[in-house]
C-alpha positions as CSV (number, residue, x, y, z in Angstrom):
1,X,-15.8,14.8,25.1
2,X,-15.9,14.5,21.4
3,X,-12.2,13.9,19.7
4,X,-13.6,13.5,16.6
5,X,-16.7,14.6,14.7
6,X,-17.9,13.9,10.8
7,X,-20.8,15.6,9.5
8,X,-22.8,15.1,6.1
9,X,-19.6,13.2,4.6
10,X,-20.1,11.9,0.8
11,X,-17.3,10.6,-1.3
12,X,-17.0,8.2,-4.3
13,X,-14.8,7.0,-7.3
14,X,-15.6,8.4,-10.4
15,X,-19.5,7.0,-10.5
16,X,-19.1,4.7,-7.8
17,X,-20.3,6.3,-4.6
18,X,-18.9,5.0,-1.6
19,X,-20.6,7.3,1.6
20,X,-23.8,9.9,1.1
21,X,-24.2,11.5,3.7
22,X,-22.4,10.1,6.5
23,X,-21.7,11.1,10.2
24,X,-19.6,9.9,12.9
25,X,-18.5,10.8,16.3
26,X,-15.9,9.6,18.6
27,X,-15.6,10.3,22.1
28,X,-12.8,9.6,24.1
29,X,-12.2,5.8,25.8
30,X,-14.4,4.8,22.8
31,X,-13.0,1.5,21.6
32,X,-14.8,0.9,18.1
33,X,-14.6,-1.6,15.8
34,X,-15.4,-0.5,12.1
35,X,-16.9,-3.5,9.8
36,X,-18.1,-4.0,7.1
37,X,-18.1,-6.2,3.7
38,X,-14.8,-5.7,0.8
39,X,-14.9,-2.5,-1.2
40,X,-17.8,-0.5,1.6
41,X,-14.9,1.8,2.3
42,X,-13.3,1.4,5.5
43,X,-10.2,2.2,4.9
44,X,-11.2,5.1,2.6
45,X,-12.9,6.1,5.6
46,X,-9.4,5.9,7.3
47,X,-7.9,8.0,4.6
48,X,-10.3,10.7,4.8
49,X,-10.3,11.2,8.6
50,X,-6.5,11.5,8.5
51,X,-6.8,14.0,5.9
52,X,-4.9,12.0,3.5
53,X,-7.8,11.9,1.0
54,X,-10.4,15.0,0.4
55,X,-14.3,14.1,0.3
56,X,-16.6,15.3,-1.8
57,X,-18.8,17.0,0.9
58,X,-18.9,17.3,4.5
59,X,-16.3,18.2,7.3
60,X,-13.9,16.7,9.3
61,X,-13.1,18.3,12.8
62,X,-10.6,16.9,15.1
63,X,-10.2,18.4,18.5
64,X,-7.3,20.9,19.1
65,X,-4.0,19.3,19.3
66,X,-5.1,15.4,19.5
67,X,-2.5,13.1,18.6
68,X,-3.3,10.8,15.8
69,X,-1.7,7.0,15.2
70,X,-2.6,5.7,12.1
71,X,-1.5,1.9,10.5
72,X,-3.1,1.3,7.2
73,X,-2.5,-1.5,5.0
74,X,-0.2,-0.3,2.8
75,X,2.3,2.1,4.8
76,X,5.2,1.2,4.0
77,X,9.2,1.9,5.9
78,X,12.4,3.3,4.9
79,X,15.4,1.9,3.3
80,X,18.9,1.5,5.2
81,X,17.1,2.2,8.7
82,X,17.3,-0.8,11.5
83,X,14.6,-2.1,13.6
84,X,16.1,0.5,16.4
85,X,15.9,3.3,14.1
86,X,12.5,3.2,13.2
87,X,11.3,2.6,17.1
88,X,13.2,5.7,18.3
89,X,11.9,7.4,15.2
90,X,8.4,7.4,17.7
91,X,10.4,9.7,20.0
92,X,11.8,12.3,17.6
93,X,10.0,15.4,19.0
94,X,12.1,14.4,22.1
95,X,14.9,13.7,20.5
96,X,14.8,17.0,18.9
97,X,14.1,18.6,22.2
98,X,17.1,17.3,23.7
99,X,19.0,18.8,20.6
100,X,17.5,22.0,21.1
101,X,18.3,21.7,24.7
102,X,22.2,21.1,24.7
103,X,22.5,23.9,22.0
104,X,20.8,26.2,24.7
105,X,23.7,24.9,27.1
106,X,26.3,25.2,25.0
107,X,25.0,29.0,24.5
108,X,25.0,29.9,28.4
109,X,28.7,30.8,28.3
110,X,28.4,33.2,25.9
111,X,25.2,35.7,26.8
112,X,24.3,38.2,29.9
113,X,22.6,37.5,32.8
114,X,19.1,38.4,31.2
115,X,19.5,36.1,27.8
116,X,21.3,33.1,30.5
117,X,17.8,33.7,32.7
118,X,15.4,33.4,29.7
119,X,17.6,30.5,28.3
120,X,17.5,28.8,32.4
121,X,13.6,29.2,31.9
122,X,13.1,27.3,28.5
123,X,15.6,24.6,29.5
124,X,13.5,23.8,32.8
125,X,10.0,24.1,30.3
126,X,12.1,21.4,28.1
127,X,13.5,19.6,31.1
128,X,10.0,19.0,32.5
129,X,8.7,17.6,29.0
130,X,11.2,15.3,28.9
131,X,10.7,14.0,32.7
132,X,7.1,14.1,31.3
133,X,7.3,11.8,28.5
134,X,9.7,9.6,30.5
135,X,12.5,10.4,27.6
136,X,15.6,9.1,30.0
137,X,13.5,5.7,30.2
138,X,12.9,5.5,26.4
139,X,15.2,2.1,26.1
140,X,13.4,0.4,28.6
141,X,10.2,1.5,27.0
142,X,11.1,0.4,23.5
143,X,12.8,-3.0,24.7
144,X,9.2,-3.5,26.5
145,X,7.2,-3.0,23.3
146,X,9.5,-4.6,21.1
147,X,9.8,-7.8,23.7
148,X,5.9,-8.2,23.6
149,X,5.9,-8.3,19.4
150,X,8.7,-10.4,19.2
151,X,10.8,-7.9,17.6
152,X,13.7,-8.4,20.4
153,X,14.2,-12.4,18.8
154,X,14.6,-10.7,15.2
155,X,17.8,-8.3,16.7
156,X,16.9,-4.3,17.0
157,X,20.2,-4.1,14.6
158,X,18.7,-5.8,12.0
159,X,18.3,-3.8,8.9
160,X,14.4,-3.4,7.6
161,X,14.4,-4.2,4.0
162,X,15.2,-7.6,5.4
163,X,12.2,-8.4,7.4
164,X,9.3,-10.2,6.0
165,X,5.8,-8.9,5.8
166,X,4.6,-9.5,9.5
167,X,7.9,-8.5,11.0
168,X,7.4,-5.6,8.9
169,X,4.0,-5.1,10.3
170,X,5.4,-5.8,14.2
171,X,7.7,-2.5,13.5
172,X,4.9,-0.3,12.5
173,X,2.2,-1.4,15.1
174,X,5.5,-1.0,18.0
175,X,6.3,2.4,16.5
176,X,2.5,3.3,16.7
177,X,2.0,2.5,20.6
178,X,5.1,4.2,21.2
179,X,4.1,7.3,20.2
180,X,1.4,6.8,22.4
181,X,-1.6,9.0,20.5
182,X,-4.9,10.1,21.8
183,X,-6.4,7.7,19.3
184,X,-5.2,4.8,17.5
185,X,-6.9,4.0,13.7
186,X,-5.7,0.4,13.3
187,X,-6.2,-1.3,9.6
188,X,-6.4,-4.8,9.9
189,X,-3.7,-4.7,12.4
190,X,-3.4,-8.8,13.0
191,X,-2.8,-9.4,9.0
192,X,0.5,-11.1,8.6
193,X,1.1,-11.2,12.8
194,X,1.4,-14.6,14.1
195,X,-0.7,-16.3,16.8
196,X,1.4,-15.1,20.2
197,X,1.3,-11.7,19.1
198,X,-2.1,-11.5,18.0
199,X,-2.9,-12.8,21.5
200,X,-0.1,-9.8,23.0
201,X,-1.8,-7.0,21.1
202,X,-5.5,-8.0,22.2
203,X,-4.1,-7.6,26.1
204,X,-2.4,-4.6,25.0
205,X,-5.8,-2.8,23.4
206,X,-7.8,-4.0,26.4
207,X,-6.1,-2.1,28.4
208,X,-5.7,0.7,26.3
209,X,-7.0,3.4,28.1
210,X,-7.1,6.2,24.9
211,X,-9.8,5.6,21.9
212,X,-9.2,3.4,18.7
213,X,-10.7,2.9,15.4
214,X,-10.4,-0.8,14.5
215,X,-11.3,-2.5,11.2
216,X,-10.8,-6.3,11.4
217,X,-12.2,-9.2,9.9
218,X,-10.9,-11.4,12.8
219,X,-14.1,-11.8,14.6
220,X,-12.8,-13.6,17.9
221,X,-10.2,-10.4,18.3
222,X,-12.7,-7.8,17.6
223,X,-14.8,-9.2,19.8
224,X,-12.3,-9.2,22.6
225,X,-11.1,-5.7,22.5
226,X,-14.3,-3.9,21.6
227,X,-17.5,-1.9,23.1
228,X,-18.6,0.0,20.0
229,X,-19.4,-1.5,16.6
230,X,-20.1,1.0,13.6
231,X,-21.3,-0.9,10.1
232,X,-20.4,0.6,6.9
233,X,-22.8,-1.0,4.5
234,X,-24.9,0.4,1.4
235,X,-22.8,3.8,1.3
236,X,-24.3,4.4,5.0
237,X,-22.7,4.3,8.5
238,X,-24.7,2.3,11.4
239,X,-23.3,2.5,15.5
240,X,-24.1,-0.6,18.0
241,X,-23.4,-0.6,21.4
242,X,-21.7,-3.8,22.7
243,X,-19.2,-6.5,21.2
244,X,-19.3,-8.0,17.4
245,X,-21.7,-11.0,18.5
246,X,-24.3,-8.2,20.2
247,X,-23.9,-6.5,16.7
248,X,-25.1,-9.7,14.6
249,X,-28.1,-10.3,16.8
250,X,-29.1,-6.6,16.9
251,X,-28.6,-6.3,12.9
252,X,-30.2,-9.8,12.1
253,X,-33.2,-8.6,14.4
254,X,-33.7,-5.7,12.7
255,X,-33.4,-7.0,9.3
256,X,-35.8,-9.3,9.6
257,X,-38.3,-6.9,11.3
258,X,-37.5,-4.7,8.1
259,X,-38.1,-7.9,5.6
260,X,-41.4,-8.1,7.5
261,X,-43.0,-4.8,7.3
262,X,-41.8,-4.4,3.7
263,X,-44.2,-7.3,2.8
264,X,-47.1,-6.4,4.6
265,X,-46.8,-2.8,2.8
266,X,-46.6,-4.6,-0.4
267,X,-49.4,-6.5,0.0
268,X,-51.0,-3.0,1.1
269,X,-49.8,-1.0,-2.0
270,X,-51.1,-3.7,-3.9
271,X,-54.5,-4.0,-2.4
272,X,-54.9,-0.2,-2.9
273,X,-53.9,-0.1,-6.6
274,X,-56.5,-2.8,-7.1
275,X,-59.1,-1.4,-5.5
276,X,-58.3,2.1,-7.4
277,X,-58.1,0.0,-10.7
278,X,-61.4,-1.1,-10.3
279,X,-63.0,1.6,-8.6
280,X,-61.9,5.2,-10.2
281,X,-64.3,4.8,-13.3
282,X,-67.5,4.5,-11.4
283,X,-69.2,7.7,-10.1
284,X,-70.7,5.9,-7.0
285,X,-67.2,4.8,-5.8
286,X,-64.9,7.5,-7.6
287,X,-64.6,9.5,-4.0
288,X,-63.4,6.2,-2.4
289,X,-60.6,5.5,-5.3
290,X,-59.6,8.9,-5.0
291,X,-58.7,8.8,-1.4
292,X,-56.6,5.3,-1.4
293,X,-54.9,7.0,-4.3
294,X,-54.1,9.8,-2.4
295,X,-53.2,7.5,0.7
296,X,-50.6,5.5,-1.8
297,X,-49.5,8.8,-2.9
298,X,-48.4,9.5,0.2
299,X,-47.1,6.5,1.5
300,X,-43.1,6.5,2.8
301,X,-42.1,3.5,0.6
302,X,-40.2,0.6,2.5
303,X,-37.0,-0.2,0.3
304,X,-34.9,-3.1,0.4
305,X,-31.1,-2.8,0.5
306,X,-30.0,-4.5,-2.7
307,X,-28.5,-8.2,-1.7
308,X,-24.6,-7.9,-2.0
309,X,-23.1,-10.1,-4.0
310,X,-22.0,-13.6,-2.3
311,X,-19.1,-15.1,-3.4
312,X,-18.9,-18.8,-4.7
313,X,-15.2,-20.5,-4.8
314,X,-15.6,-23.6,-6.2
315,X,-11.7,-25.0,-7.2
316,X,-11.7,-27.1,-10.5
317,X,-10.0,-30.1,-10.5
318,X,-6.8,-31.3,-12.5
319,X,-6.3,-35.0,-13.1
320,X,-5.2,-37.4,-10.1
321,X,-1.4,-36.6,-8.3
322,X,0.8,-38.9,-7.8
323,X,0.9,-40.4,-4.1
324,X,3.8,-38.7,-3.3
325,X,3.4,-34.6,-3.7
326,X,7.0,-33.8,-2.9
327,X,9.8,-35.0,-0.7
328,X,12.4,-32.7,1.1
329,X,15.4,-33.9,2.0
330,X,18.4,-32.4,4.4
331,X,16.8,-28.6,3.1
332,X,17.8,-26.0,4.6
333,X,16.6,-22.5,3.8
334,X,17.0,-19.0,4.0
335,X,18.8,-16.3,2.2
336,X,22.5,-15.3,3.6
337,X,21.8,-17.2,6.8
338,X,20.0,-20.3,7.9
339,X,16.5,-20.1,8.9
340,X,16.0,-23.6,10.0
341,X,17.8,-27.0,10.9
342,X,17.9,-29.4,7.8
343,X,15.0,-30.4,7.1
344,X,13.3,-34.1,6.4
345,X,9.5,-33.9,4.6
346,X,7.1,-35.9,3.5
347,X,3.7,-35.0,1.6
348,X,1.3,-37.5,0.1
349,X,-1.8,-37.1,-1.8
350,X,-4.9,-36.0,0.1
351,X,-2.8,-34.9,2.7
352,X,-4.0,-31.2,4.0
353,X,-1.0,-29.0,6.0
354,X,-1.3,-26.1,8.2
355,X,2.7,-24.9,8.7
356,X,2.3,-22.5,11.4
357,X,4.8,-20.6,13.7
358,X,6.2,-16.8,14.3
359,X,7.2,-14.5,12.0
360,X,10.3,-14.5,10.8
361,X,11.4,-18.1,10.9
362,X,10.5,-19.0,6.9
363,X,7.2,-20.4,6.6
364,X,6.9,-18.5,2.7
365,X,10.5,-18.9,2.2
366,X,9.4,-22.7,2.7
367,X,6.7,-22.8,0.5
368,X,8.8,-21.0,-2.0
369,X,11.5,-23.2,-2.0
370,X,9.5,-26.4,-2.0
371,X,8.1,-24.8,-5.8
372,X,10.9,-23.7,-7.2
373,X,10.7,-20.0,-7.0
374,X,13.8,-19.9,-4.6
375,X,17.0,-22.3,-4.2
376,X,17.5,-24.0,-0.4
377,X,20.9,-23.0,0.9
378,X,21.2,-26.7,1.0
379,X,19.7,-30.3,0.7
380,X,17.0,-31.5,-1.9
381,X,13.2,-30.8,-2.9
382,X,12.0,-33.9,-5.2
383,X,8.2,-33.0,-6.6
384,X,6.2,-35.9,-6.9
385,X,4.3,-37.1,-10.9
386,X,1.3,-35.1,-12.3
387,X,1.0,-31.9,-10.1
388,X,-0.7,-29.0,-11.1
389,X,-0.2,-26.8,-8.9
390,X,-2.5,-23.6,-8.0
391,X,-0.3,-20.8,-5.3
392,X,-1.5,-17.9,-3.5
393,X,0.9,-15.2,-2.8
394,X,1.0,-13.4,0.7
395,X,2.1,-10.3,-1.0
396,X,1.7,-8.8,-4.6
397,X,4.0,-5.9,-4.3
398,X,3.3,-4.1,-7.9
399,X,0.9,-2.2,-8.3
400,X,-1.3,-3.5,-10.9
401,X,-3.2,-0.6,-13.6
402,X,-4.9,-3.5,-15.4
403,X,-8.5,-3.4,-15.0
404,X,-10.0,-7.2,-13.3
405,X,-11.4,-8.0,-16.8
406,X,-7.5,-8.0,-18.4
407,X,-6.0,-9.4,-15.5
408,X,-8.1,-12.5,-15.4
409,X,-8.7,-12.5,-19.1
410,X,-4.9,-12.5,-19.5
411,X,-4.5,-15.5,-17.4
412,X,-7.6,-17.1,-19.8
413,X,-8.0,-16.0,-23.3
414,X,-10.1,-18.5,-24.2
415,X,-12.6,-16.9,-21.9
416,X,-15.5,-15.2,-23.7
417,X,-16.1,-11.8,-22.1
418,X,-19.1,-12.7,-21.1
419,X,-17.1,-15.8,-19.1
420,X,-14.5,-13.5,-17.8
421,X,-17.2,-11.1,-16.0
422,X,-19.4,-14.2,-14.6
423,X,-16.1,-15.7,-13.1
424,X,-15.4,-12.5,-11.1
425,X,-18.8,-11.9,-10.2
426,X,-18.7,-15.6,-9.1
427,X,-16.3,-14.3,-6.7
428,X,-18.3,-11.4,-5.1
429,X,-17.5,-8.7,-7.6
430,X,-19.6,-6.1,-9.0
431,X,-19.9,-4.4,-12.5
432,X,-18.3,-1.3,-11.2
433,X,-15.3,-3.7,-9.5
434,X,-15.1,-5.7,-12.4
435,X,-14.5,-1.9,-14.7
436,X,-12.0,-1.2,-12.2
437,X,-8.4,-1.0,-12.4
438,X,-7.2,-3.8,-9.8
439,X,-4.9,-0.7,-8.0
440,X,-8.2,1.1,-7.0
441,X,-9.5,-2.1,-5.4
442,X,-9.4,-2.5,-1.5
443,X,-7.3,-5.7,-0.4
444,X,-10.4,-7.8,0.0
445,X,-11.2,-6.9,-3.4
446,X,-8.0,-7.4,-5.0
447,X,-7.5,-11.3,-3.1
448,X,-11.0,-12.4,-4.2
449,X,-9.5,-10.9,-8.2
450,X,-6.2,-13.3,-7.4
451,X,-8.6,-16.4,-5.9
452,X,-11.3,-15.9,-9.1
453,X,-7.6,-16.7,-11.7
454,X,-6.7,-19.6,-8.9
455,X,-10.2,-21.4,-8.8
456,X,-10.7,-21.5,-13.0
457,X,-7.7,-23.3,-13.3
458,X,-7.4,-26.9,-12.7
459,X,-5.1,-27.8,-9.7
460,X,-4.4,-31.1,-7.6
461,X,-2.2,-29.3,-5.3
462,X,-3.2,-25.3,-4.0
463,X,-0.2,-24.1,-1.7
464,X,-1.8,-20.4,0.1
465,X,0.3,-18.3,1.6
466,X,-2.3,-16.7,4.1
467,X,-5.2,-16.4,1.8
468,X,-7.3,-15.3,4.0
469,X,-5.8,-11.8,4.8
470,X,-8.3,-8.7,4.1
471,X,-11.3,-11.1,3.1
472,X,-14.1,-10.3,4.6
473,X,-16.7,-12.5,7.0
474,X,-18.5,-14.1,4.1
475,X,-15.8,-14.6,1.8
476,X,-13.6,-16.3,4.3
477,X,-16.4,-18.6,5.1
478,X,-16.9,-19.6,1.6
479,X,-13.6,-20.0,1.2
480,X,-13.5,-22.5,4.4
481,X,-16.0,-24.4,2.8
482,X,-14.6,-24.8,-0.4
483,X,-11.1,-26.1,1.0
484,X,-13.1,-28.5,3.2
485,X,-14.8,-29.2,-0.5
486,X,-12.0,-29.7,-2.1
487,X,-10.5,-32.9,-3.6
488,X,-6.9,-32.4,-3.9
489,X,-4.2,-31.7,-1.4
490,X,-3.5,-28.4,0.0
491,X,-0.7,-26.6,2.2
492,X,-1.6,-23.4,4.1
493,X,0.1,-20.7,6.0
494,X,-2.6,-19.1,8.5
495,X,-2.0,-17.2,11.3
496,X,-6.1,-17.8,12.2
497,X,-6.7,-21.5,14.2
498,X,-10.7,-20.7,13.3
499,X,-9.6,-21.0,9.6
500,X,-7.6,-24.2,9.5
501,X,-8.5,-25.8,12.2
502,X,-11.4,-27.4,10.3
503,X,-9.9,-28.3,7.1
504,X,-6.6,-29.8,7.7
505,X,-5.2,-33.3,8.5
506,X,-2.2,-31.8,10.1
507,X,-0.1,-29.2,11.5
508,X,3.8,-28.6,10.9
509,X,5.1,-26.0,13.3
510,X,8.1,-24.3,12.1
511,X,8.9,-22.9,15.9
512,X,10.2,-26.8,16.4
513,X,12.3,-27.1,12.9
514,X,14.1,-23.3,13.1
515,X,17.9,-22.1,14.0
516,X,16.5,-18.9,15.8
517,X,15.1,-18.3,19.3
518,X,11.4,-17.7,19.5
């Protein structure tokens, strides 16, 4: 049975056009993963299914009364509400059931036998939803959840606005599989989650009996939790059967059989327009001309897709560092509370560190004290001779209206235009992303904008706090190699072992330094 059907969709940005003429279907127990390269339009895709975007043409028909769960990127919770709060929040239709309920008791006293019989009937109709939807079980329900995202550790009492970005992220995703929908649209889920839980929401979607949408660029958890892969590439939308890895092989195969008959027609088109070049002047073989022109005439022309841009991230290098990079003594940090016992650190030149561990327990409040941008609660941070220093940000939490050219040319104004747009388009950017304001930009876009400003300066030291959230495949490969490439010293948060595991010397996990229970 069809949940969800898209017919003839088109949609685009002012002249950018993102889908022509797109259709979809999804049938129930369908678990799909939705790929694609930065800026194709997943998430737009996303948006426009939930109806919180309008295309341009086509329709969107959901079946009657299917339940829709939908995590994007960017949703974002309410102030002065606890981790609790927003977990029951997933339960308010029963909640307000049970409301209705009581008032419906509290009225029996008061009416005739005929209103206390109609009132006796929609209490039981009420009753039975609620035995339905297990509402007298919801604690154990939301302790079970919350236990298997680590949220239980954190406190349920603990107010939101506290919470960094992947606890934030843990709340949503729990609040999502409590409602239990009739399909799940999941946006890069696993960004900001740490390693257990990645590993505890794969178990949980593999036996997920509804249908989800999933767009990730995490290829060994797509692959895990799949059957269905649709490819959102050149404004069209492509399904294969089977895993992520069945995908490639089916897409390379098919590429190259295209590559293939493209140049033997070229080498047909051409032999015709030859032989009509030489032959439609004279009358003996005019007849003969005219036919192959009429053949070329109508000849279904094999085109190309145009070669996306690759990116290139090659970091420029700043004089040598010092030996010693920094030195922490007795730190301890955190905000009101402790987040960690003291601590006792050592970084040396040519040195590369993975810090790893939950969520929760400091890892950017670490890197953030170790620069400067926050004060430890107590002990020392001594920075070593001759840094330069290039940091990533997890999280950029303005929104930017600058377009990429006067972000990156703010950052550089000794750049030539001409410099500023080859050093984006180094990067995997397009003219009409490189026009753009950096708000319109998808996350993969706007990270490869922040990593073009990081690799044109010169650094000896890059400190990343998960860099490699919303890149795509290629980008996060070229990135890989580039940090394997590079000459200086680096210190990296990553939540993906496939990333890091290959360019670092060593691993400190915060899970054996912190104050809290993980």
């Amino acid at each position: 049975m069809s949940i969800l059907t898209v017919k003839n969709l088109s949609h685009g940005f002012g002249d950018r056009a993102i889908f022509n003429n797109v259709s979809f279907r999804l049938l129930m127990g369908e678990h799909i993963g939705l790929i694609g390269a930065n800026g194709e339009g997943k998430s737009t895709f996303m948006n426009i299914i939930t109806h919180k975007l309008e295309p341009d043409e086509g329709t969107i028909e959901w079946s009657k009364r299917v339940r829709v769960g939908y995590l994007d990127q960017h949703t974002v919770l309410e102030k002065n509400m606890t981790i609790k709060n927003v977990l029951d929040s997933a339960f308010k239709y029963l909640f307000d059931l049970e409301a209705e309920m009581n008032d419906m008791y509290m009225k029996m006293g008061e009416v005739d036998e005929e209103e206390l019989n109609q009132l006796m009937e929609e209490v039981g109709t009420i009753q039975d939803i609620l035995n339905h939807n297990d509402f007298y079980v919801i604690d154990a329900k939301v302790n079970e959840i919350a236990r298997g995202l680590g949220l239980l550790d954190v406190g349920l009492d603990k107010p939101v606005e506290s919470l960094s970005g992947g606890q934030r992220t843990k709340i949503l995703l729990a609040k999502l599989l409590l409602e239990k929908p009739d399909i799940l649209l999941l946006d890069e889920p696993t960004n900001y989650l740490d390693e257990e839980h990645i590993e505890w929401l794969k178990r949980y979607l593999q036996e997920y009996e509804n249908a989800f949408i999933l767009i990730s660029h995490d290829i060994p958890f797509l692959n895990s939790v799949i059957n269905l892969v649709y490819h959102m590439d050149n404004k069209a939308l492509n399904r294969y059967v089977g895993d992520y890895d069945n995908y490639m092989r089916i897409y390379e195969a098919k590429k190259k059989q295209l590559e293939s008959a493209y140049k033997q027609q070229q080498q047909e088109i051409s032999d015709l327009e030859d032989f009509v070049a030489r032959n439609k002047a004279r009358v003996s073989t005019r007849n003969m001309a005219m036919s192959r022109q009429k053949k070329l005439d109508k000849m279904d022309v094999i085109e190309l897709a145009k070669e996306k841009p690759k990116p290139e991230f090659n970091f420029k290098m700043a004089r040598t560092s010092g030996k010693m990079l920094f030195k922490v003594t007795d730190l301890v940090i955190g905000y009101d509370e402790p987040l960690c016992s003291p601590l006792n650190l050592l970084m040396e030149r040519g040195q590369k560190i993975a810090i790893t561990g939950a969520n929760g327990l400091g890892k950017t409040t670490l890197l953030k004290s170790i620069i400067g941008e926050i004060k430890g609660l107590s002990g020392q941070v001594d920075l070593g001779e001759f840094l330069h220093i290039g940091y990533f940000e997890q999280e950029i939490k303005d929104a930017n209206y600058k377009t990429c050219i006067e972000e990156v040319w703010e950052s550089f104004p000794a750049f030539t235009q001409y410099e500023v747009r080859a050093a984006l388009a180094k990067c995997g950017l397009t003219n009409q992303h490189i026009e753009s304001k950096v708000v319109v930009l998808s996350g993969g876009e706007q990270a490869k904008v922040r990593l073009c400003k990081l690799i044109n300066r010169e650094t000896n030291f890059l400190i990343l706090d998960e860099p490699t959230n919303h890149l795509d495949v290629d980008a996060k490969a070229e990135l890989k190699r580039a940090l394997q490439a590079y000459k200086g010293s680096v210190l990296l948060i990553s939540h993906e072992p496939e990333f890091y595991r290959d360019i670092v010397t060593d691993v400190w996990n915060l899970e054996e330094w912190t104050t809290k229970i993980v």
